[in-house]
N, C-alpha and C positions, 0 to 999 in steps of 0.2 A: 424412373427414378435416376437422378445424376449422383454422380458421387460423393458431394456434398451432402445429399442427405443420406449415404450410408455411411459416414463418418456419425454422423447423428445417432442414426440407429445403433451403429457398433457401440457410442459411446454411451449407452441409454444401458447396456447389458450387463447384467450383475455380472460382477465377477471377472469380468474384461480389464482390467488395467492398463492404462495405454501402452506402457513397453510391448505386454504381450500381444494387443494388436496390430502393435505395429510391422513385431516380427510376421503374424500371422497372413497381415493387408500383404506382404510380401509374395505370397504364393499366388497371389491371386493378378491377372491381367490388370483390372480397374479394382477400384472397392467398389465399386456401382455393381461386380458382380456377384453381391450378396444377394440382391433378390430375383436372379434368374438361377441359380444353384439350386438344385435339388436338397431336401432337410438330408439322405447319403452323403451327399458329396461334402455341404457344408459339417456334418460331423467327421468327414475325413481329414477335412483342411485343421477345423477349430479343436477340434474333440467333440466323446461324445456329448457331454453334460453343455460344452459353449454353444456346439451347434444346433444344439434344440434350441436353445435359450436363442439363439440368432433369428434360427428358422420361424421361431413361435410369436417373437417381436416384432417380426417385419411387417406382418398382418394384425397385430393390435392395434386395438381403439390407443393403445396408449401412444404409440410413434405417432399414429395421426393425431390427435388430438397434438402433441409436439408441433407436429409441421405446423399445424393450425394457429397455434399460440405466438411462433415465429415472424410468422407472416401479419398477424393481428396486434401484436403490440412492437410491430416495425425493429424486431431484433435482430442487428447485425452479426454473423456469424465468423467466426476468421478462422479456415481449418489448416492446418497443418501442411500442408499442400499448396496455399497460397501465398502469392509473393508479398502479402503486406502482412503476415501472421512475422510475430517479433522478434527480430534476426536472435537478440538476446537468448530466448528462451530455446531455442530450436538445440543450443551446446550446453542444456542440459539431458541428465542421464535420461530422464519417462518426460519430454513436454507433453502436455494435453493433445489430445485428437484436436481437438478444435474448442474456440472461447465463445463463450456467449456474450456481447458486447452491446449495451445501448451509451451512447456519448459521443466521444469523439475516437475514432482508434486512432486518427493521427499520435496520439501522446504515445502509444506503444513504439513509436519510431524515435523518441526523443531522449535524453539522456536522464534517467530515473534513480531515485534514490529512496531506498526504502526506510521509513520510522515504523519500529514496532517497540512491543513493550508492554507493562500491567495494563490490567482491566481495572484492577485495586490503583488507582496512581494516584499521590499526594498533590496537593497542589501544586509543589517543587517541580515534580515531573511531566504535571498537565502545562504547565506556563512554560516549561523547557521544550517540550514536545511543538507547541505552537509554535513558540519562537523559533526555532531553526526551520518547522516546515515553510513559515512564512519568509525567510531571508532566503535557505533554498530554492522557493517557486518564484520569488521575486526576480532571482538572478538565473532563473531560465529553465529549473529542471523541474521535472515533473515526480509529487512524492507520491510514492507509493504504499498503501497501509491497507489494516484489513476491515473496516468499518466497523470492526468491535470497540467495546464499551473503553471508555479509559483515552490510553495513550494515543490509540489510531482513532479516535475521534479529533483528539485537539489536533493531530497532524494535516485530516483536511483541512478542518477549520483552519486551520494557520495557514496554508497554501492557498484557501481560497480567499480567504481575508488579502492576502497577497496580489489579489487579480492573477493567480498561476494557475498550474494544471497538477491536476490529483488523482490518481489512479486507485478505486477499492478494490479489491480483489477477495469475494466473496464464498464463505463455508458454506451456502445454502441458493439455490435458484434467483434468478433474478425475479422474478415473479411470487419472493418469499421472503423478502426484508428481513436480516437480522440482524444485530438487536431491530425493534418492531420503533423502537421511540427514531432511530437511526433514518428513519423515510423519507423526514422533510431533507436532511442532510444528504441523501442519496439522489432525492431531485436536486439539488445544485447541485453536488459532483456530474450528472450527468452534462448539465450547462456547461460545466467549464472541465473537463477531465471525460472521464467515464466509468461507467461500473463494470467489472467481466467475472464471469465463473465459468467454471470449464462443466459443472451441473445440470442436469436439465431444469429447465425450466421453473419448475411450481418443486425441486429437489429440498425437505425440510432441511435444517441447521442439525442437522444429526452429528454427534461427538467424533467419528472419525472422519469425516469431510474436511475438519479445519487441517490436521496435518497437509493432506496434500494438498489444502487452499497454501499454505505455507510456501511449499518450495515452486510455488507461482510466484509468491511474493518476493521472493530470492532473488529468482530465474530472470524475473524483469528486468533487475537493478544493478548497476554499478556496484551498489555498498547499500550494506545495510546498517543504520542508527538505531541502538537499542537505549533507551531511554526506559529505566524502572524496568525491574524484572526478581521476582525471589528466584530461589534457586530451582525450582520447578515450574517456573512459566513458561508458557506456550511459546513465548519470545524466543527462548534456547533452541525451540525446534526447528524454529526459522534460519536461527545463526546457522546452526547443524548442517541444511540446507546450502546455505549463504558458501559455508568451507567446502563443502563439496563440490561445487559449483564453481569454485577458483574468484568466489566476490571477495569485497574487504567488508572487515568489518570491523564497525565503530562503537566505541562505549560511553557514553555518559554518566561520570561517576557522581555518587551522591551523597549522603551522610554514612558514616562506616559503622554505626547504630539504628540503619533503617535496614528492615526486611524487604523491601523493597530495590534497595541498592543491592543486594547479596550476589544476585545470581549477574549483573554488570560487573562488577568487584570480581567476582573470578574470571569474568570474560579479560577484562583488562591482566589478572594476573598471567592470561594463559596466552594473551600477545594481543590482543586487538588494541588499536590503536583508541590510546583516551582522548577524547574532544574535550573541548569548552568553549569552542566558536565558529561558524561554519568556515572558514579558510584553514580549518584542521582537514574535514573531509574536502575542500576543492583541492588543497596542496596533496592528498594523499591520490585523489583520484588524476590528478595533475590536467585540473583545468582551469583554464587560466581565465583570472577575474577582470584584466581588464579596466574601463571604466565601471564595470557593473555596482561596487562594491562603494566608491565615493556617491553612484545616482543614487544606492540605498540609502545612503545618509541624508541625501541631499534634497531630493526629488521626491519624497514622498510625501501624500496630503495628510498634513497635519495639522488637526483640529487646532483652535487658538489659544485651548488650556495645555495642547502638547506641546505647541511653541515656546509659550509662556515657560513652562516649567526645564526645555530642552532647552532653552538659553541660560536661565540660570545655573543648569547642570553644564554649560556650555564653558561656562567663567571657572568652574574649578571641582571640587568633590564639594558635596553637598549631602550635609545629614537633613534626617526624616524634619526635624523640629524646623531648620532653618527654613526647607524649601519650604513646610508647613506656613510661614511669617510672611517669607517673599514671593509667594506665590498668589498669595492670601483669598487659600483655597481650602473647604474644609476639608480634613481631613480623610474620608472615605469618597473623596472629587480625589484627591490628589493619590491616593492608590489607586485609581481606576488608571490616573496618567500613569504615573509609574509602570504600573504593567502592561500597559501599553506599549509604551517605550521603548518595557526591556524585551516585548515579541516584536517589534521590530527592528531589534536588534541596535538601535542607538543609543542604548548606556549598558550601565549592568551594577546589579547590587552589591555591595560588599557587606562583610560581616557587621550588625551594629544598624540596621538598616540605615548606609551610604552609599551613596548613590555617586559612579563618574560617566560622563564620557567613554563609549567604546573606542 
């Protein structure tokens, strides 16, 4: 056994938390030498309760049947230890032993920006959530979400709609899809991004897994966008995460009579920085746009109703009724452009539904 697969095994062990293995992998020459140790020796190193739990796992049907799974559904591994494991993550307080990875790990080397946010999200939030994933991926970075229901759905979706790169970072085994509807969306993030959990394998979606799925999704990222959140979502735990970690963090405000806006609304009162256009987070993380920002407007393939409707809005602000005339498109054709549009970030609606130019 290499030490890669004692990374495996430690990280397979109830009750192990990476910090304390890490302190513990300390004592020892290699971590490979968990399975020449005596079950003595390893309860002198581990304790007594860990080192049973070590000693007893090493030889389970359950680790093997792990390595087996590994190796049979071509799962890349990235431990802690290795020089392509994500520089990001490593300056955090507990990174994972190691990530289970099917896609691309390239994208863990690239410049990540995390959208989280409701599961409950309004339309307002699911159309805001795309829209910036897809201007985001578009101009080169890779979003980061957690494949739950809601906001970190429209986030791949917008990145991948994009032709970019999407990172999920998963509460439950890769061999354990959660949400279940989330599958088909999980094969195309692997085509273009990837999926990673720091879980084993076949590990259910059990209620305390998400937290420290969370400060994975932090640890990645430059900055994290919070889009929708009441004042008890799972999003704060993230942010939590985010501040400790020394990231920024972004808020998109929303209506000041939606429960949904609540727990954003205190974020912004408590200092995060309020967005309303992706050049709020590239100026804050100070990268620079470049051409990138004109080819978005310019360069993208646009169906001949989004032409149609994007010139008119081209010539000046345009309410709902007139585009309706001059487009002369029926009316639930001409929302489909609209929203279109405004996820790729080339107009944006104003109160009254009117419509300009970004």
């Amino acid at each position: 056994m290499e030490n890669r697969e004692a990374l495996i095994l430690l990280n397979m062990v109830e009750g192990l938390n990476p910090g304390k293995a890490k302190e513990l992998l300390s004592k020892l020459d290699e971590p490979k030498d968990v399975f020449s140790l005596k079950a003595k020796e390893l309860k002198t190193i581990f304790g007594e309760n860990i080192g049973e739990k070590v000693f007893s796992k090493r030889n389970s049907s359950e680790f093997l049947t792990e390595l087996k799974l590994i190796e049979k559904e071509k799962i890349d591994i990235l431990a802690i230890l290795d020089r392509e494991y994500p520089s990001l993550l490593t300056e955090i307080y507990d990174p994972p032993l190691l990530l289970y990875l099917k896609g691309r790990k390239e994208c863990l080397s690239k410049k990540c920006l995390a959208i989280v946010g409701s599961r409950r999200a309004s339309f307002y939030g699911l159309s805001s959530a795309e829209k910036f994933a897809y201007s985001l991926a578009y101009l080169g970075l890779v979003v980061v979400s957690g494949l739950a229901r809601g906001i970190d759905t429209s986030a791949h979706k917008g990145a991948l709609s994009a032709g970019g790169e999407t990172v999920a970072v998963l509460g439950s085994g890769l061999l354990n899809i959660y949400p279940k509807e989330n599958a088909s969306l999980a094969s195309q993030i692997i085509e273009r991004g990837c999926l990673i959990s720091e879980f084993p394998l076949t590990r259910p979606p059990f209620r305390e897994n998400f937290p420290r799925r969370n400060r994975i999704i932090s640890g990645l990222s430059l900055g994290v966008l919070v889009v929708e959140a009441t004042q008890r979502s799972g999003a704060l735990i993230t942010t939590n995460f985010a501040l400790e970690q020394g990231r920024e963090i972004f808020a998109l405000p929303g209506s000041y009579n939606s429960p949904q806006s609540k727990g954003v609304h205190s974020l912004i009162k408590q200092g995060a920085k309020l967005v309303d256009c992706v050049e709020d987070i590239l100026e804050e993380l100070n990268i620079e746009l470049g051409s990138s920002r004109q080819s978005l407007k310019t360069s993208l393939n646009l169906s001949e109703k989004e032409n149609r409707v994007f010139n008119l809005i081209d010539k000046g602000v345009k309410d709902i009724e007139t585009l309706s005339q001059q487009s002369q498109l029926e009316r639930s054709s001409l929302y489909q452009v609209l929203l279109s549009l405004t996820i790729k970030g080339l107009i944006k609606e104003l109160p009254g539904k009117v419509y300009m130019k970004k």
